[in-house]
PLY file of the C-alpha trace (Angstrom):
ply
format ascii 1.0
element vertex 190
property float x
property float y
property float z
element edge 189
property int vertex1
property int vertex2
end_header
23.14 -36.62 11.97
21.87 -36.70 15.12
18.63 -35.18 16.70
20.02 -32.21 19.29
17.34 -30.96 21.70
17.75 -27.47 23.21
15.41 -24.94 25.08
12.63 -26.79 23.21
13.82 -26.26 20.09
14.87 -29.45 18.43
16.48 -30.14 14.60
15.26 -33.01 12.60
17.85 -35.06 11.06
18.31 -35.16 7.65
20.61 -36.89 4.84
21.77 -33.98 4.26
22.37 -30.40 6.59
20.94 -28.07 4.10
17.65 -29.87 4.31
17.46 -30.10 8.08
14.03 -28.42 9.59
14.20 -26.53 12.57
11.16 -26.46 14.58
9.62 -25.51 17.91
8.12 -28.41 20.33
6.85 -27.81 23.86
8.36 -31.29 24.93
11.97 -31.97 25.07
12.60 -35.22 23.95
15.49 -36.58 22.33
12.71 -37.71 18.95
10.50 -34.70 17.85
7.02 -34.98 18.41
4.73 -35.65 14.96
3.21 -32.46 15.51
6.18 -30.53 15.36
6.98 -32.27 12.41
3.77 -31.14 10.87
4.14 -27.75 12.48
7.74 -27.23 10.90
6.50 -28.38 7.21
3.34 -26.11 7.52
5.56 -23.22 8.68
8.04 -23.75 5.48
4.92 -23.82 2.74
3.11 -20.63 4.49
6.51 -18.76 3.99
7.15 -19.89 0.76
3.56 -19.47 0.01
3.58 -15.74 1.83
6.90 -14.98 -0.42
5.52 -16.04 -3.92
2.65 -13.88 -3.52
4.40 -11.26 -2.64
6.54 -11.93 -5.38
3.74 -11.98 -7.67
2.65 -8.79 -6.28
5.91 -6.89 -6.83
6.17 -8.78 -10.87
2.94 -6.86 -11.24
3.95 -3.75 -10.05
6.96 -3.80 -12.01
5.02 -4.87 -15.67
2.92 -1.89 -14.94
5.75 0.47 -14.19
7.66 -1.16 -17.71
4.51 0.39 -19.34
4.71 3.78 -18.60
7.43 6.52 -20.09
10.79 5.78 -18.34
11.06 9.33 -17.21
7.54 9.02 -14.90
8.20 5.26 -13.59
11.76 6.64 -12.71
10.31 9.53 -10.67
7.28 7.41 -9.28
10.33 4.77 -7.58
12.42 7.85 -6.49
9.16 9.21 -4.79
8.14 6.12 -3.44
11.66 5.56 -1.17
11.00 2.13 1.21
7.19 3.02 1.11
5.27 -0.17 -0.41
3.81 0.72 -4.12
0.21 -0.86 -3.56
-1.07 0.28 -7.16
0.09 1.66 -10.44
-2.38 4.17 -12.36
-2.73 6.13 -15.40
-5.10 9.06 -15.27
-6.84 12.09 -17.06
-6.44 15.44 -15.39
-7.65 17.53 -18.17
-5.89 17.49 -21.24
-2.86 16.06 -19.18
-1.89 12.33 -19.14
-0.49 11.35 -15.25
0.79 8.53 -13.88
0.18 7.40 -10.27
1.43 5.47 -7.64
-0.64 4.34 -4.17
1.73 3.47 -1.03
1.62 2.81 2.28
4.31 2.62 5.43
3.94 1.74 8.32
3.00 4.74 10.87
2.16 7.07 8.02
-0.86 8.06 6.02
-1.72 6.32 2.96
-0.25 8.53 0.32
-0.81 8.94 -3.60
1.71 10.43 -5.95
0.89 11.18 -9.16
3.81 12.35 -12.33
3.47 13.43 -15.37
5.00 11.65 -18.26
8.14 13.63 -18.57
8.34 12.77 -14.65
7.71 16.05 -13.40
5.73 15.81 -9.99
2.08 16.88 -10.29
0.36 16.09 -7.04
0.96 14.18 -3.66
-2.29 13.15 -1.85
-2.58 11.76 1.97
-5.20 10.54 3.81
-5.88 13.30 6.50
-8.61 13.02 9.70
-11.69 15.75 8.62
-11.42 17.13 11.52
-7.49 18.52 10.51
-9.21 20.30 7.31
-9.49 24.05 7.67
-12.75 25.43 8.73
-14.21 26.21 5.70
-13.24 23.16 3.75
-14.45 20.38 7.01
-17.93 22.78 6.57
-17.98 22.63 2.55
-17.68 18.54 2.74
-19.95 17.92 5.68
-22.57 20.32 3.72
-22.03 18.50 0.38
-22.46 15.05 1.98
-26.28 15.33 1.41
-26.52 12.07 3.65
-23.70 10.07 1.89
-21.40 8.78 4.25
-17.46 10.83 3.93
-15.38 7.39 2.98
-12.03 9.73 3.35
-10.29 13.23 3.07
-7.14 13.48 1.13
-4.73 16.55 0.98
-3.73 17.31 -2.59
-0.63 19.51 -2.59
-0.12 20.66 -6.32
2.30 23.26 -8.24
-0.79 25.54 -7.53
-1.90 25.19 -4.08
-3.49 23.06 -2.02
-7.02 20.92 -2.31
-9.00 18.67 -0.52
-10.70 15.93 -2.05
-13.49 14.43 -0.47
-15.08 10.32 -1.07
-18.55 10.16 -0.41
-20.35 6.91 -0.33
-24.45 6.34 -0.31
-26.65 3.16 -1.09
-22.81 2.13 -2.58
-22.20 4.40 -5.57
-18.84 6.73 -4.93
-18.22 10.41 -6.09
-15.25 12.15 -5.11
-15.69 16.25 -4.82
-12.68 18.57 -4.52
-12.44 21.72 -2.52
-10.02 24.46 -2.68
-8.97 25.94 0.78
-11.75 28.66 0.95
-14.40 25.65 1.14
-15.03 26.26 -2.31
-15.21 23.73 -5.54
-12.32 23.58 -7.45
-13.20 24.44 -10.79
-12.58 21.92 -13.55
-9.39 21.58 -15.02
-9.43 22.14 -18.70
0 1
1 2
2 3
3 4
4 5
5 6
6 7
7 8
8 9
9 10
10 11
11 12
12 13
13 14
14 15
15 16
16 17
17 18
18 19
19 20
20 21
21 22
22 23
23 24
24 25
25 26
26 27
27 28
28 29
29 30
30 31
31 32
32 33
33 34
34 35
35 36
36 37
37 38
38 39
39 40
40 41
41 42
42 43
43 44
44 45
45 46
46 47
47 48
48 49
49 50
50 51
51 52
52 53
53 54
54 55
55 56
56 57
57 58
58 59
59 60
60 61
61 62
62 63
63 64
64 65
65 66
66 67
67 68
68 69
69 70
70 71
71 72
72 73
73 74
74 75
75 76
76 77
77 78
78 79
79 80
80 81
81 82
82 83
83 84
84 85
85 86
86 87
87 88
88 89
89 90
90 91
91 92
92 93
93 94
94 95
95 96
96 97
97 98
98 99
99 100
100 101
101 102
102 103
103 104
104 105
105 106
106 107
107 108
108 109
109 110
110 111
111 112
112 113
113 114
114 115
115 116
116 117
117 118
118 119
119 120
120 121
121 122
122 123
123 124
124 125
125 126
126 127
127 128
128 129
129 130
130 131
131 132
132 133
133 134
134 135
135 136
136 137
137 138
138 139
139 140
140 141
141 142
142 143
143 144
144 145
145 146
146 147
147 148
148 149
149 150
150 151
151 152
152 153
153 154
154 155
155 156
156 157
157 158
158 159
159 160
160 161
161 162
162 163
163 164
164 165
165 166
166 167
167 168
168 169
169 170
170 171
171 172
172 173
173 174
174 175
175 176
176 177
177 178
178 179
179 180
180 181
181 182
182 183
183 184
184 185
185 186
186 187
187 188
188 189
């Protein structure tokens, strides 16, 4: 086969046409330059590299969602949509055993949604600016910073109302501290 040269992008022959390597050269010869041989190889391993970690990635996802009741890791993928599952969680809220999910999308909020283990939804959290808190609530979590730095705000919506939890970092140990709508504490669930 033999080596074509077109708008600077030239094939490398090959024995056979599956195996030819496309790759771009700034010269236009009719032999491709050893750098663009180079460049085309290293462009093939980072992609296969790239797609067997994301691989990997999604494998892991998918062992953790095999270990959670059917019903929740059915409802956690149906909430999810084309939104990229970043973690898989199980956590205490109370008495009650939930299941959560961390995504993210491009041009949206982070977002946390957590099911319980009959897949019922029980919250949905997203990242939200402190300055788009209500009055009372940006006031309550600038007061209880106490000179730790406010990490993030999320927006918890849940059966019964709305929160807003609040991550505060100092000298590198985190507490989270959630606040009903009225800038007050939301009292423990039991």
């Amino acid at each position: 086969m033999p080596v074509g040269s077109q708008g600077g992008i030239q094939q490398r022959s090959s024995s056979h046409p599956r195996f030819a390597l496309w790759t771009r050269c700034s010269r236009s010869s009719a032999e491709p330059h050893p750098p663009c041989k180079r460049t085309g190889l290293l462009s093939l391993a980072a992609a296969l590299a790239l797609s067997s970690t994301l691989l990997a990635e999604d494998a892991a996802i998918t062992a953790k969602l095999a270990k959670i009741p059917a019903p929740a890791a059915e409802a956690l993928r149906k909430s999810a949509g084309s939104a990229k599952i970043e973690s898989v969680s199980t956590e205490k809220d109370g008495k009650i055993t939930i299941y959560e999910i961390e995504l993210t999308e491009p041009g949206r909020p982070n977002r946390e949604i957590s099911v319980t283990a009959d897949g019922k939804i029980f919250a949905e959290e997203e990242t939200v600016p402190l300055e788009k808190t209500p009055e009372p609530v940006r006031k309550a979590i600038e007061a209880g910073s106490k000179g730790a730095k406010i990490e993030r705000v999320n927006r918890i919506k849940r059966a019964d109302g709305v929160t807003y939890e609040a991550l505060y970092v100092k000298k590198g140990r985190k507490s989270e501290v959630e606040f009903l709508e009225d800038g007050t504490l939301r009292p423990e669930a039991k």
